[in-house]
C-alpha positions as a Markdown table, in Angstrom:
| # | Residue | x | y | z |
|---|---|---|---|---|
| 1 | Unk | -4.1 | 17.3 | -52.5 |
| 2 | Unk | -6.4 | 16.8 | -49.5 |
| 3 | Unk | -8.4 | 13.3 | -50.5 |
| 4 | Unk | -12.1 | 15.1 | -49.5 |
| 5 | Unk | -10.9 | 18.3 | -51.6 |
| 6 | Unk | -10.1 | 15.8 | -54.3 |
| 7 | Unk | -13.6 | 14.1 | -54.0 |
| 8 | Unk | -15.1 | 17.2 | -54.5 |
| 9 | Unk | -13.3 | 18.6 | -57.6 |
| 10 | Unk | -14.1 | 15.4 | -59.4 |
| 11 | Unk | -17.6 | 14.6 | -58.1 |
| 12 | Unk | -19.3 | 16.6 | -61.4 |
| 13 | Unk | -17.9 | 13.9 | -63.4 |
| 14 | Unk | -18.0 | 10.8 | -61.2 |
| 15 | Unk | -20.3 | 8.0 | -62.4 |
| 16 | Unk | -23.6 | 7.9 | -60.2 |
| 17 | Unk | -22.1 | 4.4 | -58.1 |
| 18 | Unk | -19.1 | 6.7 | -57.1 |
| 19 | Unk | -21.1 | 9.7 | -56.3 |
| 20 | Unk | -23.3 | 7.7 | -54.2 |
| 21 | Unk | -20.1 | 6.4 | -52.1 |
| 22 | Unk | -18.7 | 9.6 | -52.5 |
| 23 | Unk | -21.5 | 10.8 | -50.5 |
| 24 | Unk | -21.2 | 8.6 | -47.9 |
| 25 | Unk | -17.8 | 9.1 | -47.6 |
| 26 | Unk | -17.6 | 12.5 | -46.9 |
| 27 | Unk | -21.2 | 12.8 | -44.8 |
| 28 | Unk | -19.3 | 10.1 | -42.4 |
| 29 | Unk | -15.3 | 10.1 | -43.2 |
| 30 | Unk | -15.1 | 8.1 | -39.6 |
| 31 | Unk | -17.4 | 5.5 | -40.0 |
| 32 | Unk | -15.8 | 4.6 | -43.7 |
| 33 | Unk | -12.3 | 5.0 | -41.9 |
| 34 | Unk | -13.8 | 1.5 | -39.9 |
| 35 | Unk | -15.2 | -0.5 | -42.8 |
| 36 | Unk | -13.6 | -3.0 | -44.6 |
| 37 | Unk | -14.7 | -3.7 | -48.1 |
| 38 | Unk | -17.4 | -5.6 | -47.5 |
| 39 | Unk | -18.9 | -3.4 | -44.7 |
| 40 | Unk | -19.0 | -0.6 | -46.9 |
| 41 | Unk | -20.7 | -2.0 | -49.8 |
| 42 | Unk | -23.3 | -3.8 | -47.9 |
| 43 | Unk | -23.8 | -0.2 | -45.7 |
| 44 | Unk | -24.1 | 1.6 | -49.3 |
| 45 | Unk | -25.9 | -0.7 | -50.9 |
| 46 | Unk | -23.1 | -1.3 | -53.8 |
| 47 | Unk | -20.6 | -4.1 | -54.1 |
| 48 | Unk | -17.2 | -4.4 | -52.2 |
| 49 | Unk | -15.4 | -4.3 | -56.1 |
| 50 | Unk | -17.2 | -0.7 | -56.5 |
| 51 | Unk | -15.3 | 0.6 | -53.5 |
| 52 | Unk | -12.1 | -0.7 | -54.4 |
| 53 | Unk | -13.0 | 1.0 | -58.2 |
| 54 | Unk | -13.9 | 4.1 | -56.6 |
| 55 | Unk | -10.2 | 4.3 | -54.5 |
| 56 | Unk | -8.3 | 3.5 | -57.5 |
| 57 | Unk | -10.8 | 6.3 | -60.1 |
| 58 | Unk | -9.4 | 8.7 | -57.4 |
| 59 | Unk | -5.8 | 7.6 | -58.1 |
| 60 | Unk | -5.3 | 5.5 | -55.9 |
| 61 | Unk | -3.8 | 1.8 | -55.8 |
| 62 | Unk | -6.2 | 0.1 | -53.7 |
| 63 | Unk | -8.7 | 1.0 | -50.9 |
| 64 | Unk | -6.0 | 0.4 | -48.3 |
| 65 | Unk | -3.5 | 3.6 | -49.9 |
| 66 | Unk | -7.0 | 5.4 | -50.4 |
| 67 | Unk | -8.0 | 5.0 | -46.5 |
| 68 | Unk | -4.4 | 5.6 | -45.4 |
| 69 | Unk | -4.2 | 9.2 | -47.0 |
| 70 | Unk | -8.2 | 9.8 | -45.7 |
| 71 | Unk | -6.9 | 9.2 | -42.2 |
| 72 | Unk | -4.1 | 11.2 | -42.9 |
| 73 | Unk | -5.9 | 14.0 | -43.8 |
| 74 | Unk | -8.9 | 13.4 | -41.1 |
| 75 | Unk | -5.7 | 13.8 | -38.3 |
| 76 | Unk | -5.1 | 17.4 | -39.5 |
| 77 | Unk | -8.9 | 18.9 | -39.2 |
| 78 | Unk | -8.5 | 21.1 | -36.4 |
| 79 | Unk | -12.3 | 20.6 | -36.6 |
| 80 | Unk | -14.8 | 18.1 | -37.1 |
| 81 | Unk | -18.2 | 19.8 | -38.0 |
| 82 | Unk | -21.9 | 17.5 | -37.4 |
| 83 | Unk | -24.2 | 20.0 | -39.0 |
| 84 | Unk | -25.1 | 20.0 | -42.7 |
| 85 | Unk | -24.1 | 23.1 | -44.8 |
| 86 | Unk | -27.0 | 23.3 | -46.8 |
| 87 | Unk | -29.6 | 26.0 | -44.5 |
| 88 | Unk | -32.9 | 24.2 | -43.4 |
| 89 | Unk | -36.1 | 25.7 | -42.6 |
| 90 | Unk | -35.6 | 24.3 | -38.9 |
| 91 | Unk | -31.8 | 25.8 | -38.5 |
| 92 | Unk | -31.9 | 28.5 | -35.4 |
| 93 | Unk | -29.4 | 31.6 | -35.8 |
| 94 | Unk | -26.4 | 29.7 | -34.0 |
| 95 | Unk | -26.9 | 26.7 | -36.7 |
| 96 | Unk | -27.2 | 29.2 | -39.2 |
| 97 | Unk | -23.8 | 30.8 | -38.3 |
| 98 | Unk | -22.5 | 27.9 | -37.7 |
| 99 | Unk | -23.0 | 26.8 | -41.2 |
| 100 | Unk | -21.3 | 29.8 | -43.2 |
| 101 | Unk | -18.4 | 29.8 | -40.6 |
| 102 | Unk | -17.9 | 26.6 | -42.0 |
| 103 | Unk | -18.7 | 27.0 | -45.3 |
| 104 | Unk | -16.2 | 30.0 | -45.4 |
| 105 | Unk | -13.2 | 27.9 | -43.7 |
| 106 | Unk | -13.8 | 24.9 | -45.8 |
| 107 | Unk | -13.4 | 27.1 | -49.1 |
| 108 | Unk | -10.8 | 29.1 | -47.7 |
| 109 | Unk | -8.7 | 25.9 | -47.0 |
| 110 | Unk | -9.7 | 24.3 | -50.3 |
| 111 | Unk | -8.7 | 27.1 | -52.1 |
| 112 | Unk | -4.9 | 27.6 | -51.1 |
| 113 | Unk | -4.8 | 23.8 | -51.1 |
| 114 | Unk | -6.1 | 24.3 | -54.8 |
| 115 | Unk | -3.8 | 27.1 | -55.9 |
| 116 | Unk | -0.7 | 27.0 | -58.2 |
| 117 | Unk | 1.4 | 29.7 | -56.5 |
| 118 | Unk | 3.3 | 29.4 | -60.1 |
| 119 | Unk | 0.4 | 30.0 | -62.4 |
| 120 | Unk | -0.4 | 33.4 | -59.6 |
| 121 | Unk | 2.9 | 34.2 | -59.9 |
| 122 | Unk | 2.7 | 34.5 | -63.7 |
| 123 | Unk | -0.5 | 36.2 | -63.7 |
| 124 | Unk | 0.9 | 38.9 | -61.7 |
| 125 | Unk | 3.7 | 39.5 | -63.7 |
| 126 | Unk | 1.6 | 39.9 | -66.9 |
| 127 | Unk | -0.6 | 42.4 | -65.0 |
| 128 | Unk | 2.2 | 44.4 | -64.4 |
| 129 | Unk | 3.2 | 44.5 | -67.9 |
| 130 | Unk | 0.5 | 44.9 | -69.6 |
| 131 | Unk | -0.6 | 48.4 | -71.3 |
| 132 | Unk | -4.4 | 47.5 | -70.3 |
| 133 | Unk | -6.4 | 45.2 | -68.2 |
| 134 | Unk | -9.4 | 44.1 | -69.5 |
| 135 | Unk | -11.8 | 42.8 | -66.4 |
| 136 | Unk | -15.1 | 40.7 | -67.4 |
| 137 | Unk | -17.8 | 39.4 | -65.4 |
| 138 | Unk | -21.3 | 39.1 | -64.9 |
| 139 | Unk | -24.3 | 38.0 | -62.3 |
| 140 | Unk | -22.1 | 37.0 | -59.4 |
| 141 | Unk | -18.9 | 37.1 | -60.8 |
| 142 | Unk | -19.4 | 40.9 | -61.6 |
| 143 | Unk | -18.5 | 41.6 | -58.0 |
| 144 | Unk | -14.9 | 40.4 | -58.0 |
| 145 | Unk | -14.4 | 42.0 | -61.2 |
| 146 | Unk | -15.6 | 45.3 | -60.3 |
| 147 | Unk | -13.6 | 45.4 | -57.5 |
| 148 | Unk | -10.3 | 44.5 | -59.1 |
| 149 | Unk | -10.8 | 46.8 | -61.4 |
| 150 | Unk | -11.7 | 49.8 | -58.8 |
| 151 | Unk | -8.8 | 48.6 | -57.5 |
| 152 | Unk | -6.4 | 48.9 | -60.4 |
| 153 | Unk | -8.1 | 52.3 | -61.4 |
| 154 | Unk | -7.0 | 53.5 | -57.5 |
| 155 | Unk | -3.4 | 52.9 | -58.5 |
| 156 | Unk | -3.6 | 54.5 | -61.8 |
| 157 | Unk | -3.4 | 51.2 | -64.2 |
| 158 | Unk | -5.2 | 51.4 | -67.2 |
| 159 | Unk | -8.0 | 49.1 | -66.1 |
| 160 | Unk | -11.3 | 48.9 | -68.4 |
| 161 | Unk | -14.9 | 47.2 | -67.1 |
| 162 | Unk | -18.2 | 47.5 | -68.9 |
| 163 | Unk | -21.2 | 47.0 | -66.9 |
| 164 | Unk | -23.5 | 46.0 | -70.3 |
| 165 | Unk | -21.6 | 42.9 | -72.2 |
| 166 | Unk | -23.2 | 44.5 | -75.7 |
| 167 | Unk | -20.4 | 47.1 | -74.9 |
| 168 | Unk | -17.6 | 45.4 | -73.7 |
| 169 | Unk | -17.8 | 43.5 | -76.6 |
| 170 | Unk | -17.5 | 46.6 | -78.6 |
| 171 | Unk | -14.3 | 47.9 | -76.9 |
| 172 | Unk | -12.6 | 44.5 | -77.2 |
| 173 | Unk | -12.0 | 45.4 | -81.0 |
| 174 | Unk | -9.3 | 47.6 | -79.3 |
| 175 | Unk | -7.8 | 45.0 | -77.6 |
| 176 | Unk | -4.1 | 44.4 | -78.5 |
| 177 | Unk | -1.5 | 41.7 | -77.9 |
| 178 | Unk | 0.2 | 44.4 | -74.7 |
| 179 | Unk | -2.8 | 43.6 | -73.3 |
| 180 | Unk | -4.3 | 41.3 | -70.8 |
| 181 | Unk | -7.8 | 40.0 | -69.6 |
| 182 | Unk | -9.1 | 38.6 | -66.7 |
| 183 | Unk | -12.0 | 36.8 | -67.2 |
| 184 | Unk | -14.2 | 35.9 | -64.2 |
| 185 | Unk | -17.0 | 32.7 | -64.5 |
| 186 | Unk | -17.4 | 30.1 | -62.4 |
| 187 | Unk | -19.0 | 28.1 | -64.4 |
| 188 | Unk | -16.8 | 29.1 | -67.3 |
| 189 | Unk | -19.5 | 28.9 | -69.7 |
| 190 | Unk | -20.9 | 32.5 | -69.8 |
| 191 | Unk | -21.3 | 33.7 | -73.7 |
| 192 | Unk | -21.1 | 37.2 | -72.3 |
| 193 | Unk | -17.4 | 35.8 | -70.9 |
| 194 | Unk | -15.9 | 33.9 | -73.3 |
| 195 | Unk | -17.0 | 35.3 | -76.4 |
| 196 | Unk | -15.0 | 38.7 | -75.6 |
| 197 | Unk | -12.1 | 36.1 | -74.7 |
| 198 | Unk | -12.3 | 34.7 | -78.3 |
| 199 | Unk | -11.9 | 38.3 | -79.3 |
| 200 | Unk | -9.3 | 38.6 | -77.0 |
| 201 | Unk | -7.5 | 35.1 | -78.2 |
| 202 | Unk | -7.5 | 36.2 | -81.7 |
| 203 | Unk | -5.8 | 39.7 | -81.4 |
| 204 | Unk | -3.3 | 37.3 | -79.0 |
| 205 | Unk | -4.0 | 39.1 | -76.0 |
| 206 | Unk | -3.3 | 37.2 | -72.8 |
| 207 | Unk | -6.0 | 35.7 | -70.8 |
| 208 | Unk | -6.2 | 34.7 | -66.9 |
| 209 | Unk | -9.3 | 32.6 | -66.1 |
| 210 | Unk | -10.7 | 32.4 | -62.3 |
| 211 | Unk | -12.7 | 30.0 | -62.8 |
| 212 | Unk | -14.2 | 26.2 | -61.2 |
| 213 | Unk | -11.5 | 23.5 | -61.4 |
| 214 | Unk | -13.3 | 21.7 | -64.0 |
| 215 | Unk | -13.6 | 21.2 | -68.0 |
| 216 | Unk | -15.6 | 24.2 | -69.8 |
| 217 | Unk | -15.0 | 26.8 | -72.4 |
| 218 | Unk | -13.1 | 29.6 | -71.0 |
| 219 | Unk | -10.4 | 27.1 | -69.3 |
| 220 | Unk | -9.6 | 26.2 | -73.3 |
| 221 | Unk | -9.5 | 29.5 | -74.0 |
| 222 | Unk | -7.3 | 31.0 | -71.0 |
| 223 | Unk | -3.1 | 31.0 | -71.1 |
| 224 | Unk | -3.2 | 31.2 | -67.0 |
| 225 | Unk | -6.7 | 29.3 | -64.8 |
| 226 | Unk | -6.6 | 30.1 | -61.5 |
| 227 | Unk | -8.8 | 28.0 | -60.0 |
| 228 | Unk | -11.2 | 28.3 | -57.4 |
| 229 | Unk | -13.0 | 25.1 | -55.5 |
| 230 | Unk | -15.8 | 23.4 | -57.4 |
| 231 | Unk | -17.6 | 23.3 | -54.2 |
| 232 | Unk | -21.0 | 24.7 | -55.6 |
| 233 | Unk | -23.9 | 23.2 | -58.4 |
| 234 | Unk | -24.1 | 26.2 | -61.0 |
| 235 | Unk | -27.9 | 26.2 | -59.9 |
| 236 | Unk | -27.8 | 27.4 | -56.3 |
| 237 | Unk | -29.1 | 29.5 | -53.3 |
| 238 | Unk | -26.2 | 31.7 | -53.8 |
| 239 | Unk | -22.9 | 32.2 | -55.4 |
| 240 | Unk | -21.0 | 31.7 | -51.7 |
| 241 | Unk | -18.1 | 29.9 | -52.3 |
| 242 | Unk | -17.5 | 30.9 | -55.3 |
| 243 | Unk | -17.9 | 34.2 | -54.5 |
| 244 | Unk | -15.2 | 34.3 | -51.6 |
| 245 | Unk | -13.0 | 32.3 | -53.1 |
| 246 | Unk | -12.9 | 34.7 | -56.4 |
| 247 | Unk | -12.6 | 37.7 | -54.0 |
| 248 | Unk | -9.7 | 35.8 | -52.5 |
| 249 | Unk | -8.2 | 35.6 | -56.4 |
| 250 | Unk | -8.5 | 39.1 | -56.7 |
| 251 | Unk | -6.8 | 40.5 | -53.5 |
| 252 | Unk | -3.8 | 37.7 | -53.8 |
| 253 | Unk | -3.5 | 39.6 | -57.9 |
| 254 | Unk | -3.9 | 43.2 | -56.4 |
| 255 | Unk | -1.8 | 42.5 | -53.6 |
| 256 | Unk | 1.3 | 40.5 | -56.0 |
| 257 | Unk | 1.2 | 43.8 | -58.4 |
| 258 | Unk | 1.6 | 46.2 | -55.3 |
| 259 | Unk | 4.0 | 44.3 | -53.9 |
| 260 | Unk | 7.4 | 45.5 | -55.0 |
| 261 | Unk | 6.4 | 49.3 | -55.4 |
| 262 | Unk | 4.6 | 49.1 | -52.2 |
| 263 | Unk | 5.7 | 53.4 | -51.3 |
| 264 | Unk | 5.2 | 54.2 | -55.0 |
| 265 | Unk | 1.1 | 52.9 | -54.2 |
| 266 | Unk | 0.8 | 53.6 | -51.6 |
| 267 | Unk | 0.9 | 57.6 | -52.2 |
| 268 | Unk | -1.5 | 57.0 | -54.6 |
| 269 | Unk | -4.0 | 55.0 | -52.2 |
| 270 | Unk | -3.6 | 58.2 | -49.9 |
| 271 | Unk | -4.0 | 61.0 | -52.3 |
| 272 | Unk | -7.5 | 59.3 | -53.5 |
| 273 | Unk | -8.3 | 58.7 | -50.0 |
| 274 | Unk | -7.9 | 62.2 | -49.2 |
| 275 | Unk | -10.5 | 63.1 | -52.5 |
| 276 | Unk | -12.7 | 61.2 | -51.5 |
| 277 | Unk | -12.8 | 62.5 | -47.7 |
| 278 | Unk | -14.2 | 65.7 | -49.6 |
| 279 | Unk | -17.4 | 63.7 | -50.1 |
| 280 | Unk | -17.6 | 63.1 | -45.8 |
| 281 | Unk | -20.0 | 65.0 | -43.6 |
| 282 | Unk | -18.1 | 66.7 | -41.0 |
């Protein structure tokens, strides 16, 4: 895994020495690429033993492995970006773009260097096999769920969404062991998510997770997580990252089912396309 990927997925849960160097880490990779030991801690304000703790928390053997794989990494970057990705009231329209160009290739990156391609690969072959798919979302996270599941319907799988949680809830006492769920949260700690999942769990139904590469209920609930990058604090501007990278989730499952049987949907794509023209002014 990329080493500033890897910072990032574990900061939630770093100890506030190690988020500090974390910080300075990735705000100046370069500049900690030419430290020694000592240079860091005195730049950082922490001791040269913290450092070295912080390489080996990471997995690490010593600071020496831990800068070797950074400047690894660091060699690949087709770019190196000097603006901050969090907006600022002085930020022109360039900076601004800038800034969600980059935010949208970091999370793109992250998220491919993130996924298992066997976990997808499972998920998509329950999906085909199940009798229904259960989608579940909310705030945010109802976007990518609605949209796999207008997606599904287009193709004529029984797919089933509920807009109020008090009924989705309801039609989970339906929910049978043919069947599977797909639970979007990227916190992974929405009641209105993971309580239909318990119902889900206990009628041993089959549960894929998108959700943040970190600890929380709905991963201990889940058969299949596909993770998305931790990238974001659960109290933000805007669900960005998450949002993109969930999106992403969804077209990779939609696009796995579709796959094999590509002329079979594809006749059905057109004939609802050609419905729907109905609905077009002239």
């Amino acid at each position: 895994m990329n080493v500033k990927l890897k910072i990032r997925e574990r900061y939630q849960n770093l100890s506030k020495t190690n988020r500090k160097i974390a910080d300075h880490i990735l705000s100046d990779t370069d500049g900690f690429l030419k430290m020694t030991a000592l240079d860091a801690a005195e730049s950082y304000q922490t001791s040269s033993a913290s450092i070295i703790r912080f390489a080996k928390t990471l997995g690490y053997k010593g600071l020496d492995e831990f800068k070797i794989a950074l400047a690894k990494d660091l060699s690949k970057e087709e770019k190196i970006y000097d603006v901050d990705t969090i907006i600022s009231k002085t930020d022109d329209i360039e900076t601004l773009c800038q800034k969600v160009e980059m935010l949208v290739d970091n999370t793109n990156h992250d998220l491919f260097e993130l996924l298992d391609k066997d976990v997808l690969s499972k998920a998509i072959d329950c999906l085909k096999n199940s009798e229904n798919i259960y989608l579940l979302g909310i705030g945010a996270s109802m976007l990518p769920a609605y949209d796999m599941y207008h997606k599904l319907k287009r193709i004529n799988f029984k797919a089933h969404y509920e807009f109020d949680a008090h009924m989705a809830v309801e039609f989970f006492y339906y929910v049978t062991e043919k069947d599977c769920v797909v639970a979007f949260s990227y916190s992974g700690l929405s009641r209105e998510v993971t309580y239909p999942c318990e119902i889900a769990k206990e009628k041993g139904a089959n549960i894929i997770a998108v959700t943040r590469n970190a600890p929380s209920k709905l991963s201990d609930l889940a058969n299949m997580i596909l993770h998305v990058p931790d990238k974001e604090h659960l109290t933000r501007i805007g669900a960005i990252s998450s949002r993109f990278s969930s999106m992403e989730i969804v077209d990779l499952l939609y696009l796995g089912i579709t796959q094999k049987d590509d002329k079979m949907f594809e006749d059905k794509l057109i004939n609802t396309s050609l419905l729907v023209r109905e609905l077009k002014e002239d």
